[in-house]
N, C-alpha and C positions, 0 to 999 in steps of 0.2 A: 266971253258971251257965247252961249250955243246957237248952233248955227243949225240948220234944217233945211231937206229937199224934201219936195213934195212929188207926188201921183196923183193921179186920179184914174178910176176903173170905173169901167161900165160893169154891171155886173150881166153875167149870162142870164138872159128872159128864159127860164123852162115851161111856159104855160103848159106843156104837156102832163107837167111835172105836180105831185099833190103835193099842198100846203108843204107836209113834210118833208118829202125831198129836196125841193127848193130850200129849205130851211138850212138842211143835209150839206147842199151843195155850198150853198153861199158860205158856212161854217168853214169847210173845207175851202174853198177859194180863200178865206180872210185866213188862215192858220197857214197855208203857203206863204201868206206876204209876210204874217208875222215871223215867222224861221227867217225871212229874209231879214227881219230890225223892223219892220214894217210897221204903223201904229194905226189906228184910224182915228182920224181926227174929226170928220163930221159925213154926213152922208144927204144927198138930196135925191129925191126919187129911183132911179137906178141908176146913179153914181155915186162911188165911193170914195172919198179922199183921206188918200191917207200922209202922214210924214215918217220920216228917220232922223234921229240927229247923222250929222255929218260928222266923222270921225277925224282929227288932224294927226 
């Protein structure tokens, strides 16, 4: 049976930031986790959660 850990991320608030770059950033934030096995599994207002299966 697969086994799974979990995260959860805040994401960085840019309000400085236009529509676009936030979009930019966040892309880039979520393509970091994923290099790392990272998956995202659901998201609720500015947090992220994501899983990995766990490797034996």
């Amino acid at each position: 049976m697969k086994q799974y850990e979990y995260k959860v991320i805040k994401l960085k608030q840019l309000a400085t930031f236009s529509p676009e770059k936030y979009r930019k950033n966040l892309e880039e934030q979520l393509n970091e986790y994923g290099k790392d096995g990272w998956e995202m599994c659901s998201h609720k207002d500015y947090l992220i959660f994501l899983k990995r299966e766990l490797l034996k």
